[in-house]
DRENKOL-728685 format. One record per residue (C-alpha): residue in three letters; residue number from 0; x, y, z. Coordinates in steps of 0.001 Angstrom, whole numbers, plus 524288, in hexadecimal, padded with zeros to 5 digits. Example, Ala and Ser with C-alpha at 12.3 -4.5 7.8 and 13.67 -1.06 7.14 Angstrom:
BEGIN
   code   pos    east   north      up
    Ala     0   8300C   7EE6C   81E78
    Ser     1   83566   7FBDC   81BE4
END
This chain:
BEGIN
   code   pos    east   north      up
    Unk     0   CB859   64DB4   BE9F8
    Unk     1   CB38F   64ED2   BF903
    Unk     2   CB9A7   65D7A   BF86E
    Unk     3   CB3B2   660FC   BED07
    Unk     4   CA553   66018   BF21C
    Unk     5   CA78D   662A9   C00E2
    Unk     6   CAF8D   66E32   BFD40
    Unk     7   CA4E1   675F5   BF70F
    Unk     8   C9879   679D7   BFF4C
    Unk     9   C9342   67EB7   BEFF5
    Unk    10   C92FE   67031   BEAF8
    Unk    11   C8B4D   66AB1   BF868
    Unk    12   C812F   67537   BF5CC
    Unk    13   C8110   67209   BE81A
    Unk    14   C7F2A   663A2   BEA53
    Unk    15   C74C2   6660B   BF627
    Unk    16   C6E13   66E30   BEB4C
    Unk    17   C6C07   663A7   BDEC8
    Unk    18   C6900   658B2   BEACD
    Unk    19   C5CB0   66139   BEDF4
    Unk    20   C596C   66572   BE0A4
    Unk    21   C5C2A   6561C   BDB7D
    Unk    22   C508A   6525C   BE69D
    Unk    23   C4794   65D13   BE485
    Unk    24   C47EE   6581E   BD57E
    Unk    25   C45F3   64A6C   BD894
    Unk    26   C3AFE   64D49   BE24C
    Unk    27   C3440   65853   BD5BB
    Unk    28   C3714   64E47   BCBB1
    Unk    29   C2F31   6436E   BD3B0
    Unk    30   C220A   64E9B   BD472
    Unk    31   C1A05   64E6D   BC8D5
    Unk    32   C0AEC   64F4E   BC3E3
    Unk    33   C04B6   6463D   BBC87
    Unk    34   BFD09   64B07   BB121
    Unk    35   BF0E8   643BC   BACE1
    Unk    36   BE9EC   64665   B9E9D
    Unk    37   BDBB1   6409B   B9D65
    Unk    38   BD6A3   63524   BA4EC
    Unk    39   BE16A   62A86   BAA84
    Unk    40   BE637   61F9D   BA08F
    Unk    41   BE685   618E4   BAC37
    Unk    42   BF601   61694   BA9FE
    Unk    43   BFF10   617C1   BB461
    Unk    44   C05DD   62694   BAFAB
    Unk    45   C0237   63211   BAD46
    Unk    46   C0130   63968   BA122
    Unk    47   C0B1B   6449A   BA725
    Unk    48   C142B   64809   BB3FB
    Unk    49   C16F1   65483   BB532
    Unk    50   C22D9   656D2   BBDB2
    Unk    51   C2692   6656F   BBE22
    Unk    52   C27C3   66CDE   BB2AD
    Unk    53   C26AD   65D51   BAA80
    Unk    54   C1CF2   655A6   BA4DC
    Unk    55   C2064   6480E   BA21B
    Unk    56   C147D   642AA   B9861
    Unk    57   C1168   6351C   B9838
    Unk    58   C0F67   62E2A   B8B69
    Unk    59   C0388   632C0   B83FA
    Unk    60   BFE45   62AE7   B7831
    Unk    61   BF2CD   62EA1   B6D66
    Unk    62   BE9DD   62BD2   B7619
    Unk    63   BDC05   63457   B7761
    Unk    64   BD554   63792   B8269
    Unk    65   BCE32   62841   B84FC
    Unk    66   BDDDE   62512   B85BF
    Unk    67   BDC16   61BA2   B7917
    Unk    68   BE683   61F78   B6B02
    Unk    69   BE06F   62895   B6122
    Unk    70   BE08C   62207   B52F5
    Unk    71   BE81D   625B4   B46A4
    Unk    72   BF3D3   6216A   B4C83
    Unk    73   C0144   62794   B504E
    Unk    74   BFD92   63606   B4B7B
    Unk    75   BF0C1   637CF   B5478
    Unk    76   BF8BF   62E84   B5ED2
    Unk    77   C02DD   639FB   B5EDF
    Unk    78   BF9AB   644AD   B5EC2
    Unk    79   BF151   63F7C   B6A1C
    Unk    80   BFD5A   63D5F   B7104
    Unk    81   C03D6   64A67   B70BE
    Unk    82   BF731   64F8C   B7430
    Unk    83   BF6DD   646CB   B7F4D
    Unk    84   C031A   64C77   B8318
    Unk    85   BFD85   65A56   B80D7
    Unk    86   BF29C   654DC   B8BB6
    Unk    87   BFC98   650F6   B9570
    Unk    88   C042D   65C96   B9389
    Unk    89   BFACF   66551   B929C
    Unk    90   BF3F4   65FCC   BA0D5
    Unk    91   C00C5   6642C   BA6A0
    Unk    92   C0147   67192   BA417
    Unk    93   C0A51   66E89   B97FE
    Unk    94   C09FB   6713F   B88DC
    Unk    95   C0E7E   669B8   B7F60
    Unk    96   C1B43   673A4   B7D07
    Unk    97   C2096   66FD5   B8B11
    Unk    98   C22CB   660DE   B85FF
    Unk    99   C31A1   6604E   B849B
    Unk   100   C32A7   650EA   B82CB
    Unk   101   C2B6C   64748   B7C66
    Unk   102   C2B70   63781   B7A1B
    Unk   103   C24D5   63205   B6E2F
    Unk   104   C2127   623AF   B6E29
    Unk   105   C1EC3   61D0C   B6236
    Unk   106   C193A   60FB1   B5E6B
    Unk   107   C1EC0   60FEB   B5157
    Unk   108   C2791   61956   B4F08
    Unk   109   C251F   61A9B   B3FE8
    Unk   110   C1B47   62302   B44AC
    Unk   111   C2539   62CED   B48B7
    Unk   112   C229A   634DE   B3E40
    Unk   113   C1319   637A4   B3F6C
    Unk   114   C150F   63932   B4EB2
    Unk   115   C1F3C   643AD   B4BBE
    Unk   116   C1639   64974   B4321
    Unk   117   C0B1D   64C50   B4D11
    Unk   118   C149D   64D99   B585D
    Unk   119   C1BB8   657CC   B4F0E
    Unk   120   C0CF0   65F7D   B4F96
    Unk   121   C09B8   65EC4   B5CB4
    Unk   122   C15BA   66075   B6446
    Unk   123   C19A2   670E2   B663E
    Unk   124   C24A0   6765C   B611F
    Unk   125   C30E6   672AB   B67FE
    Unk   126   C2E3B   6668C   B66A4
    Unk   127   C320C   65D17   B73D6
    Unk   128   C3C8C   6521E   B734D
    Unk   129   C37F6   6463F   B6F26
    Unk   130   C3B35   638D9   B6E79
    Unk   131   C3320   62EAC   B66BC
    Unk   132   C348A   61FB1   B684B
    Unk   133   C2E8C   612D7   B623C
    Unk   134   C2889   60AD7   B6C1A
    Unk   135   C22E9   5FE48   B6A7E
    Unk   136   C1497   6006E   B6F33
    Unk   137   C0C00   60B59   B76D6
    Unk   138   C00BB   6082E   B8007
    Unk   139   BF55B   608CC   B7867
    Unk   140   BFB32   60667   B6C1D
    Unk   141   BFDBD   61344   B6AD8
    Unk   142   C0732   617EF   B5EAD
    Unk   143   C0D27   6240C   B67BD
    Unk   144   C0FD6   6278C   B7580
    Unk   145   C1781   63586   B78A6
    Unk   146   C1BE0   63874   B85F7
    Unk   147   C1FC6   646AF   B89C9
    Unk   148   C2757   64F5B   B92A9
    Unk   149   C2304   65D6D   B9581
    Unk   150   C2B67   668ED   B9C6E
    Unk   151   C21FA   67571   B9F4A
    Unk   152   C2DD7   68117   B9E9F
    Unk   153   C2C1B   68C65   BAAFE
END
């Protein structure tokens, strides 16, 4: 084995290279901006990080501007919160077409159905991935919480 990598001057560049490229990524990764939407929640996060060419959304629920659930339950919910999204998104020099991953909490999940139904409206043509989970409660009582990620292409 000793031969194999002492013999080869090809395989000590090659390994000098990925060790430098391996740091620079961990040092990029670490650099990001926070993007704020609105006045603070006062919540320790904020509603985006971009980092490069990513945005990593936090959470958004159906809430309006004065941060408090629009009625009429889990329809509205899931329009105000894709259009929260769209806020967050769109604050970072993003459109809704560069989302390529999205996370769909639910606090009943027989509501999967009329979620899908306004998510189906609002979200462009390819569609992201998407996961969608029951969980057992949301702060605020809310009925929905989605969570995105966003890649802005060269």
């Amino acid at each position: 084995m000793r031969k194999i990598f002492s013999s080869s001057p090809r395989i000590g560049i090659a390994a000098a290279v990925i060790v430098v490229l391996a740091i620079s990524a961990i040092g990029y990764s670490q650099a990001g901006r926070a993007i704020t939407v609105g006045e603070s929640k006062g919540l320790p996060f904020s509603d985006g990080m971009l980092v490069g060419n990513t945005l990593y959304l936090a959470g958004q629920e159906g809430t309006d501007a004065s941060n408090k659930l629009v009625g009429g339950g889990i329809g509205p919910e899931t329009q105000q919160a894709l259009e929260n999204i769209e806020k967050v998104v769109k604050a970072a020099g993003f459109e809704l077409k560069d989302v390529v991953a999205v996370t769909v909490y639910l606090a009943d999940i027989h509501e999967f159905g009329d979620m899908n139904k306004v998510y189906r409206s609002v979200m462009p043509d390819p569609k992201p991935t998407r996961a969608t989970v029951q969980v057992a409660a949301l702060v605020n009582n809310a009925r929905i919480e989605i969570s995105a990620i966003a890649v802005k292409g060269k």
